[in-house]
Rosetta silent file (secondary structure, phi, psi, omega in degrees, C-alpha in Angstrom):
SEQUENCE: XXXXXXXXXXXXXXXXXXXXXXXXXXXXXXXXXXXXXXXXXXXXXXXXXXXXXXXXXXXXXXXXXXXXXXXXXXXXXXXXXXXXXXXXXXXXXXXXXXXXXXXXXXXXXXXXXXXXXXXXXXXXXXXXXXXXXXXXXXXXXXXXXXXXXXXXXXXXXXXXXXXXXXXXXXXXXXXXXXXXXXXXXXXXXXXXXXXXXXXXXXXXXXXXXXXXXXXXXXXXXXXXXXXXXXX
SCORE:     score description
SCORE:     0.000 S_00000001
   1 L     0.000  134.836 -176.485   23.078   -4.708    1.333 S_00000001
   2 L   -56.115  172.403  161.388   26.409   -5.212   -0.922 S_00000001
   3 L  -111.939  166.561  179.996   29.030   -6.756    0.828 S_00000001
   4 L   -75.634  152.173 -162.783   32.583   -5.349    1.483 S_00000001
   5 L  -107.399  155.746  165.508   34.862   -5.820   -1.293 S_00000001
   6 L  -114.329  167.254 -153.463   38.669   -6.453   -0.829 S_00000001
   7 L  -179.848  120.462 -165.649   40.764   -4.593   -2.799 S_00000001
   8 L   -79.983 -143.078 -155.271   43.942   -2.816   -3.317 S_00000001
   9 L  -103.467  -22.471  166.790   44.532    0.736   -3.287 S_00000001
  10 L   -99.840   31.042  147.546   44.296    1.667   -6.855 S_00000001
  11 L  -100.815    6.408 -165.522   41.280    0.225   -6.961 S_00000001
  12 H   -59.362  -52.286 -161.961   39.504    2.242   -3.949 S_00000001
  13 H   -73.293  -27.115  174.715   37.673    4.666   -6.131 S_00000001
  14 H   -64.320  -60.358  156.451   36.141    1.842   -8.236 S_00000001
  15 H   -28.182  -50.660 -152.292   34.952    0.174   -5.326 S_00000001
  16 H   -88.974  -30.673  167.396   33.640    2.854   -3.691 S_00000001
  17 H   -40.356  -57.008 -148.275   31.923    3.825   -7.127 S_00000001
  18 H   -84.067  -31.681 -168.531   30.456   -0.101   -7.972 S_00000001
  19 H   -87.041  -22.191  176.566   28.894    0.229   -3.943 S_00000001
  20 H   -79.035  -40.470  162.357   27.387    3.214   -4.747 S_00000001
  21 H   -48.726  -53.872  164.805   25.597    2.105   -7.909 S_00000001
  22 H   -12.967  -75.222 -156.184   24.571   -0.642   -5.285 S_00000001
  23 H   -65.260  -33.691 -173.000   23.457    1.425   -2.841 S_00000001
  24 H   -68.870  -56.966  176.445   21.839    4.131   -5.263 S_00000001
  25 H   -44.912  -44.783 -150.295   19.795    1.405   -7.422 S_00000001
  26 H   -89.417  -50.886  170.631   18.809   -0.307   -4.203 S_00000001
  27 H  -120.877   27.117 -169.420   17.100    3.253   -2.181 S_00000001
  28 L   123.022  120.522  135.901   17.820    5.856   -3.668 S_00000001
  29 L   -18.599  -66.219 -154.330   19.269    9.081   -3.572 S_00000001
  30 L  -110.509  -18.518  157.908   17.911   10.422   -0.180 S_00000001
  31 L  -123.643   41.498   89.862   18.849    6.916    1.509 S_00000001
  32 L   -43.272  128.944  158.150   22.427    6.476    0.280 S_00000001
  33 L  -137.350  165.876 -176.745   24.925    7.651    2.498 S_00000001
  34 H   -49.227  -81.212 -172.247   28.322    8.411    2.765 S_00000001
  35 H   -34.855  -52.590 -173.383   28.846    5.973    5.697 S_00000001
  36 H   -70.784   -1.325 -167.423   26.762    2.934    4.274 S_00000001
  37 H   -75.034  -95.389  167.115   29.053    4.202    0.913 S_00000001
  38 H     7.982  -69.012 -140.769   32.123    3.172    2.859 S_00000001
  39 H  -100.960  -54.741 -176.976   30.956    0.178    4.486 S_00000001
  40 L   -83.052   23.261  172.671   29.994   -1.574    1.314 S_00000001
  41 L  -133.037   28.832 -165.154   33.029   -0.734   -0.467 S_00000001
  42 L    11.197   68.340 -174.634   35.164   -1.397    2.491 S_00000001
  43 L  -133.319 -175.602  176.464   37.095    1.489    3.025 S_00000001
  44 L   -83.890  165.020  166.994   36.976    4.440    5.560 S_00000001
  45 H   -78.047  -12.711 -170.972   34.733    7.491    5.114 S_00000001
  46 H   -56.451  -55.493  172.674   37.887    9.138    5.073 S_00000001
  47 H   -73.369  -27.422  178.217   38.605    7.901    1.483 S_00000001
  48 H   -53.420  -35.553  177.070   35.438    7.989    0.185 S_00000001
  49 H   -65.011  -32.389 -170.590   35.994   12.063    1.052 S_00000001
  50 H   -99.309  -14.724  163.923   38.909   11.720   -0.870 S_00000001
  51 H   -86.650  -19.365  162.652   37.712   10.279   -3.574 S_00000001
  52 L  -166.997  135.054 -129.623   34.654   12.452   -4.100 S_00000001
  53 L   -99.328  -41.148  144.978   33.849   15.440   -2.320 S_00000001
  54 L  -118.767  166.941 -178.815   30.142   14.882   -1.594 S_00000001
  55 H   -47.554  -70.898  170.206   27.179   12.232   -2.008 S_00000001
  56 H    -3.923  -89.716 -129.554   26.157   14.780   -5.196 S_00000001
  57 H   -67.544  -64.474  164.582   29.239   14.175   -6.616 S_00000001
  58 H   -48.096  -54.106  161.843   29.218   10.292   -6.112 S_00000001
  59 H   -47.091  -28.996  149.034   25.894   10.278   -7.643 S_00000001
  60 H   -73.764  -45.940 -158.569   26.996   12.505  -11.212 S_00000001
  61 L   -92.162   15.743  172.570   29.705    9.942  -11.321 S_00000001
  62 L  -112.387  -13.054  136.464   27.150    6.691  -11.162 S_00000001
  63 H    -7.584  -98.957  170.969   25.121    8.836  -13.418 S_00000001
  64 H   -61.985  -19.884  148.345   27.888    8.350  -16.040 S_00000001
  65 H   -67.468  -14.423  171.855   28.754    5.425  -15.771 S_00000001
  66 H   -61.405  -60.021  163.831   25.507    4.398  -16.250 S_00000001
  67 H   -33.779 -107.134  171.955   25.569    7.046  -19.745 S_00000001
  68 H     2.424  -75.657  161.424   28.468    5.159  -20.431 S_00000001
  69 H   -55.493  -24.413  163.203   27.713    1.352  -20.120 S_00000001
  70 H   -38.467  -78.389  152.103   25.042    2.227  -22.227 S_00000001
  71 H   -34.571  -32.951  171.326   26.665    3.790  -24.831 S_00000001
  72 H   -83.529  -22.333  160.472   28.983    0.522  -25.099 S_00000001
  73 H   -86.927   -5.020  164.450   26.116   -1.470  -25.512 S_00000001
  74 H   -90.112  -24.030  177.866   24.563    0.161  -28.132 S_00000001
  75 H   -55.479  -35.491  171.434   27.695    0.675  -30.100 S_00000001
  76 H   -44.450  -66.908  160.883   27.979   -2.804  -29.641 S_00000001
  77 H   -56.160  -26.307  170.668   24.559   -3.672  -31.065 S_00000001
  78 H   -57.936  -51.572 -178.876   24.877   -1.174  -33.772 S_00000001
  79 H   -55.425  -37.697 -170.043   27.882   -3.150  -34.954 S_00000001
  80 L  -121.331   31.300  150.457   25.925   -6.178  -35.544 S_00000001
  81 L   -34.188  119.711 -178.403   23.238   -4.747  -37.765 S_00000001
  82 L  -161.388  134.847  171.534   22.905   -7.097  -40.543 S_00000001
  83 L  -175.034 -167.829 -172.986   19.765   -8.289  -43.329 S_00000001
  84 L  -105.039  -13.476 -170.643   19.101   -8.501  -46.542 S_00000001
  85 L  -138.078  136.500  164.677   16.985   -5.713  -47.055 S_00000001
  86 H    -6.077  -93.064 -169.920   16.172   -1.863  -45.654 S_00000001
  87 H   -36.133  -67.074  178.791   13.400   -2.997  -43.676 S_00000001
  88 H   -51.904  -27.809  168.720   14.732   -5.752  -42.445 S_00000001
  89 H  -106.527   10.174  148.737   17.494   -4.144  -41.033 S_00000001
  90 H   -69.397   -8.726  170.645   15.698   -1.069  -39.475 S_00000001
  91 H   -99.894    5.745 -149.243   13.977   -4.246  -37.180 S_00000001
  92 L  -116.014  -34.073  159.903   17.368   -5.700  -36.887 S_00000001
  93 H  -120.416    9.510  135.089   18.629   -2.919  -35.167 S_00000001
  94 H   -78.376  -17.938  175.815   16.034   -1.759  -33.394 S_00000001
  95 H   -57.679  -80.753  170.870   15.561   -5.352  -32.186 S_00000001
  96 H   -29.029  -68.479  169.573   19.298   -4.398  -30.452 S_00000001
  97 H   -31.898  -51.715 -175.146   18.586   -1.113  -29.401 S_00000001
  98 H   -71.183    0.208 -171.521   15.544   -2.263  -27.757 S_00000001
  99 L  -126.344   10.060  156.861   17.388   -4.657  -25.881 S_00000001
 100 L   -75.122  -41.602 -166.489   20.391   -2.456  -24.792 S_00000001
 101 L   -90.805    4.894  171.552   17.730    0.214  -23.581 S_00000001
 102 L  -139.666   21.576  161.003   15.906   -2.830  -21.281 S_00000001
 103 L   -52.582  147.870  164.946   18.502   -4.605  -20.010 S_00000001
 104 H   -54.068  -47.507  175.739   17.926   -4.675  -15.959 S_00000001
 105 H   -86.401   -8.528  152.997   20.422   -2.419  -15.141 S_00000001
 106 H   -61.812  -50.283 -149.653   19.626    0.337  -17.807 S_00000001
 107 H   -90.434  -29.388 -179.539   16.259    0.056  -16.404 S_00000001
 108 H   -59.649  -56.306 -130.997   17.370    0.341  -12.278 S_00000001
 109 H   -92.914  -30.029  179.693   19.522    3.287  -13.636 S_00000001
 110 H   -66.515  -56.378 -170.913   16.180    4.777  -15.752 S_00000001
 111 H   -65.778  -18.998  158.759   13.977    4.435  -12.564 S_00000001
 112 H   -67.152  -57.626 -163.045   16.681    6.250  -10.349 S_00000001
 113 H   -40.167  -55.707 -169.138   16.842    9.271  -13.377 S_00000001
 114 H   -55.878  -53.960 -166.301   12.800    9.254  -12.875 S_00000001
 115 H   -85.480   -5.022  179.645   12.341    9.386   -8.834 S_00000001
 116 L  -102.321   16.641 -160.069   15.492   11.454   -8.908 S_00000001
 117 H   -72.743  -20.076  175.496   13.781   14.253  -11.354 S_00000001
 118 H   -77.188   20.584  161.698   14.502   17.212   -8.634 S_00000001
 119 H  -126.841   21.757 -158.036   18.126   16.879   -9.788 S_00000001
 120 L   -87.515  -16.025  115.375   17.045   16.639  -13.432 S_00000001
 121 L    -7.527  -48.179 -160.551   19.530   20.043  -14.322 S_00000001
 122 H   -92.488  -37.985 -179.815   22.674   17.865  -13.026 S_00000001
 123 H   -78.528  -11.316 -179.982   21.103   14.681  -14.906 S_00000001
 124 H   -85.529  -49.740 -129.930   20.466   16.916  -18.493 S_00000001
 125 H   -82.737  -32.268 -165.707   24.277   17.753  -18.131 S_00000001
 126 H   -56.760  -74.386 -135.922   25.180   13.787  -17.353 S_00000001
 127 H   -64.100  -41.657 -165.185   22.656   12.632  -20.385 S_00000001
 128 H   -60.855  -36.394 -144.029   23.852   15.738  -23.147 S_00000001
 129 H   -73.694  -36.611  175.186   27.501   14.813  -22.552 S_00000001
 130 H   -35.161  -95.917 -150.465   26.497   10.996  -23.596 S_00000001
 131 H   -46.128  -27.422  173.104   24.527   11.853  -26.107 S_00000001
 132 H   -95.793  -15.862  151.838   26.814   13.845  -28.046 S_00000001
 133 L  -128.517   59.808  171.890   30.053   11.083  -27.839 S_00000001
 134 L  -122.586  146.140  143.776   27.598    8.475  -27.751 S_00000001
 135 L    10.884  102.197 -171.938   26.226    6.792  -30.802 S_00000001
 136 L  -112.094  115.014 -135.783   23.700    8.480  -32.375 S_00000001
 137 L   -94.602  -10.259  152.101   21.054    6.227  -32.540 S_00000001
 138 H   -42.857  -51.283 -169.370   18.355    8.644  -33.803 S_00000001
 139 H  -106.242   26.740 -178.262   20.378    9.177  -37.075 S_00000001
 140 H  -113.989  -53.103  162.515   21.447    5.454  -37.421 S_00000001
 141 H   -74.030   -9.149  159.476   17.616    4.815  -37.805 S_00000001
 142 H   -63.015  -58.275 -169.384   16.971    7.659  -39.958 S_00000001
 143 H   -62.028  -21.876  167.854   19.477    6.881  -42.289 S_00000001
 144 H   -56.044  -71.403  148.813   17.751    3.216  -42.225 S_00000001
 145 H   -17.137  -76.013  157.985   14.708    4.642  -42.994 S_00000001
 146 H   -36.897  -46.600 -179.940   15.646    6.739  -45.947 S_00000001
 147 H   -76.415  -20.850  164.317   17.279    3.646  -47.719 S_00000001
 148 H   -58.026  -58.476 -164.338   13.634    1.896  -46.972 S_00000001
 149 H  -102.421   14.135  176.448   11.715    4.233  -48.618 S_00000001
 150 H  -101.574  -27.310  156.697   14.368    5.282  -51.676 S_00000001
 151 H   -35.318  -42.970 -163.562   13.960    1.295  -52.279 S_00000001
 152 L  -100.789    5.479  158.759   10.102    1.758  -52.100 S_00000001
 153 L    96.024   33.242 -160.706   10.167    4.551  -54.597 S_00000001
 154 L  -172.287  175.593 -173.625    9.134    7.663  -52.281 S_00000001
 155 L  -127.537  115.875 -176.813   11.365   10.295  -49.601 S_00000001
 156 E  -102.771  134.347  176.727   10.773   10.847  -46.013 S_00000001
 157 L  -100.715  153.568 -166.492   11.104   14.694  -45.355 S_00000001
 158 L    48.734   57.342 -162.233   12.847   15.412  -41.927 S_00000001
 159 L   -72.404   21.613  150.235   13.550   11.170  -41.375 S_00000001
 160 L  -105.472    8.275 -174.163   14.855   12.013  -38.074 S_00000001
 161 H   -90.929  -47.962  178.371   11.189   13.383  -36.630 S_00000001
 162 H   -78.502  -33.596  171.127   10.511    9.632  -37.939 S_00000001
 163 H   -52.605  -42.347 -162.120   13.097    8.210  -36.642 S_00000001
 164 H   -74.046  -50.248 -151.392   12.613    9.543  -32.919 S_00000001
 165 H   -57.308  -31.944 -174.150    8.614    8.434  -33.515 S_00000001
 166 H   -54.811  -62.331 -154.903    9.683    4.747  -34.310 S_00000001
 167 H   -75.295   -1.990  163.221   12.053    4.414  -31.853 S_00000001
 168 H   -86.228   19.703  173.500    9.395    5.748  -29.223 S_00000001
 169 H   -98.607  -32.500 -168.192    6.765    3.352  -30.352 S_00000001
 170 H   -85.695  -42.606 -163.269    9.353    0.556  -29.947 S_00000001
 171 L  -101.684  -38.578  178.502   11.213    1.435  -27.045 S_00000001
 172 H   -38.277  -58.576  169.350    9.571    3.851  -24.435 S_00000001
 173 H   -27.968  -40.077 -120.251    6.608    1.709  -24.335 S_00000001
 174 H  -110.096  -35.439 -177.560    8.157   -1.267  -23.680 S_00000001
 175 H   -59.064  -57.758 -154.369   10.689    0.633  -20.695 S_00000001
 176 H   -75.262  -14.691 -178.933    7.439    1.977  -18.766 S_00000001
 177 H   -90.067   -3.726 -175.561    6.020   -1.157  -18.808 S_00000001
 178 H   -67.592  -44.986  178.708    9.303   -2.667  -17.510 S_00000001
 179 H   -51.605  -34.351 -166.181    8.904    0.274  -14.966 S_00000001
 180 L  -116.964    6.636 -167.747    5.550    0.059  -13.355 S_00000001
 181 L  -158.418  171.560  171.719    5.331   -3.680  -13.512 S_00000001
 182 L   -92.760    9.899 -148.707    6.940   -7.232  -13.144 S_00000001
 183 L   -76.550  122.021 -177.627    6.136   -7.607  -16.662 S_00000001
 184 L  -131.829  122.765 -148.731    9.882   -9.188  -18.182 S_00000001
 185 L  -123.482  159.253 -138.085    9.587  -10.342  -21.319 S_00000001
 186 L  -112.115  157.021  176.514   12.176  -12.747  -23.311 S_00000001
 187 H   -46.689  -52.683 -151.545   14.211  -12.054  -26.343 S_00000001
 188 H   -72.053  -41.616 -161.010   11.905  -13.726  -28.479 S_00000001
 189 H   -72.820  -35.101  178.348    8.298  -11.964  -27.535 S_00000001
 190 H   -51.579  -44.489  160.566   10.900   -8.694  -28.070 S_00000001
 191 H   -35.259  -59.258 -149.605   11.817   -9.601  -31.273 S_00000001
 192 H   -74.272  -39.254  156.042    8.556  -10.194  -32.533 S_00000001
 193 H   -37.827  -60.801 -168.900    7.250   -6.733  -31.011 S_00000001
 194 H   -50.338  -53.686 -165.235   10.058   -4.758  -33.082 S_00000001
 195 H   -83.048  -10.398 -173.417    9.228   -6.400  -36.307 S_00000001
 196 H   -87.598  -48.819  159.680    5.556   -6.133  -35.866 S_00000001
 197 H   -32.475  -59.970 -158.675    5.681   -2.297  -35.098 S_00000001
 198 H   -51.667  -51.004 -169.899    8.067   -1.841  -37.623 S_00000001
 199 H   -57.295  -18.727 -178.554    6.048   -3.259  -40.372 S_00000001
 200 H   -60.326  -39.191 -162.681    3.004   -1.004  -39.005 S_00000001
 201 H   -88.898  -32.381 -153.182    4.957    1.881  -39.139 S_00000001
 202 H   -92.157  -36.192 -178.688    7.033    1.485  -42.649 S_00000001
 203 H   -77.047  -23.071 -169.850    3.160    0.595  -43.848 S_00000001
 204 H   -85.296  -12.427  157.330    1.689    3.869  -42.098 S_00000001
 205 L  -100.692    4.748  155.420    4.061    6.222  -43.611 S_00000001
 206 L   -44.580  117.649 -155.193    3.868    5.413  -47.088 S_00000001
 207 L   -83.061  171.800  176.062    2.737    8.382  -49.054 S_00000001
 208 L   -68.875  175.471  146.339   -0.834    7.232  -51.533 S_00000001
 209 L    -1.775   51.789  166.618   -0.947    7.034  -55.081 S_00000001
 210 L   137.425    0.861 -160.535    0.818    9.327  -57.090 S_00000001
 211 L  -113.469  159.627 -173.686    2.505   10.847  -53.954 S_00000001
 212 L  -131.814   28.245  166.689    6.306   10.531  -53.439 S_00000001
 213 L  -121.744  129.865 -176.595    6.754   12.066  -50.095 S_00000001
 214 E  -110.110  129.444  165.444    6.162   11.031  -46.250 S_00000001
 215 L  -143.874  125.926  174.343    5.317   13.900  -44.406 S_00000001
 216 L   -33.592  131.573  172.868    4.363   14.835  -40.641 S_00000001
 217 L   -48.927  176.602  175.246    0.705   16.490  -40.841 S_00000001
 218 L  -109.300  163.010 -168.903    1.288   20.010  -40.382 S_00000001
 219 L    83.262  -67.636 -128.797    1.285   21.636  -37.494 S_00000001
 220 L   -83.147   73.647  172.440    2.388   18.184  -36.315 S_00000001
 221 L   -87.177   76.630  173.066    5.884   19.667  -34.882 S_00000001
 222 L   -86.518  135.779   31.556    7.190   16.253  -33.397 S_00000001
 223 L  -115.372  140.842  174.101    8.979   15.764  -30.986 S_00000001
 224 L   -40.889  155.744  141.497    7.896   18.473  -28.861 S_00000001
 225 L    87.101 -179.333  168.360   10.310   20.579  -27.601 S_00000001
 226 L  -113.417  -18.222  175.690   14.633   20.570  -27.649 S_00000001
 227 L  -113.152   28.945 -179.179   15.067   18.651  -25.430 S_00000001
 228 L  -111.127   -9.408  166.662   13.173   15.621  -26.828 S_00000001
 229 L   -45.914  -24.705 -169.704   15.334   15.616  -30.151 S_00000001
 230 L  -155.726  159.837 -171.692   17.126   12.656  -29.711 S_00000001
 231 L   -72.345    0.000    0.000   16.205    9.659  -27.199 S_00000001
């Protein structure tokens, strides 16, 4: 259980916010309550009411901050993209990405989104607003991508269909096993994941002989769906 924080008064809502991430991470939705809310942010229930009108409410706004610290850590990592070559620096920033999207508390805050899916309507609205003033890390590896293969003499048609494919071979994988397991694995074994996909994947999309296009089979309309467009 958090402990009570001291604190002045225009810090109340932050408080009561950072105990709620606490509290939310630690059971839960459906075992968070206003009162233990309070108590670890040491304040009254009184203020907590004044600071957000119901648990819901508290719970969109640890949502976004979650959207939020995210987003500053991938901009962050985005920033310090660097190699000498295409390839290398589509592993160079997924190597970042992947390690923005598995930090521990991105992963507490993914496994609340998941056991929390009967509020998944209130959690598309948190996740869209991100995604659209967030980085957009789909068309930061597409554009990676393209410059790979106008180096290697060939075009990937739709290179954000490839892009989403990469990054769910690099990163999805590597979050469910973070999810379902104790399995925590070190910068280094990440690294060496990233670049070893990558090269699988940069060799697996190469058109043959004589052909100067990478293209999804047909009929292959990936990623399903609209609301799978972007990670």
């Amino acid at each position: 259980m958090p402990s009570a924080r001291r604190h002045g008064k225009a810090t109340k809502r932050d408080a009561i916010l950072g105990a709620a991430v606490e509290l939310l991470l630690a059971g839960g939705y459906e075992n968070t309550s206003m009162d233990a809310v309070a108590a670890a942010a040491g304040v009254s229930k009184t203020t907590v009411y004044a600071h957000f009108a119901d648990k819901s409410e508290i719970f969109e706004a640890v949502m976004r901050k979650a959207s939020a610290d995210f987003r500053a850590d991938l901009e962050a990592a985005l920033q310090r993209v660097r190699g000498d070559n295409p390839a290398d620096r589509i592993a160079t920033a997924l190597v970042e990405i992947l390690k923005a999207a598995t930090a521990p508390q991105f992963v507490a805050y993914f496994r609340l989104l998941v056991t929390e899916s009967e509020r998944r309507v209130q959690l598309n609205e948190v996740f869209e607003d991100a995604r659209v003033s967030g980085p957009d890390v789909v068309g930061v590896v597409a554009t990676l991508l393209e410059a790979e293969a106008k180096e290697s003499g060939y075009e990937i048609v739709h290179p954000e269909r490839f892009a989403t494919i990469l990054l769910r071979l690099v990163v999805s994988g590597t979050q469910l096993d973070l999810l379902i397991s104790d399995f925590r694995p070190d910068a280094d074994l990440l690294e060496t994941h990233v670049r070893f996909v990558v090269r699988m994947f940069l060799q697996g999309i190469r058109p043959g002989p004589g052909a100067r296009h990478a293209e999804l089979p047909t009929g292959y309309d990936y990623p399903w769906g609209p609301e799978l467009q972007r990670m």
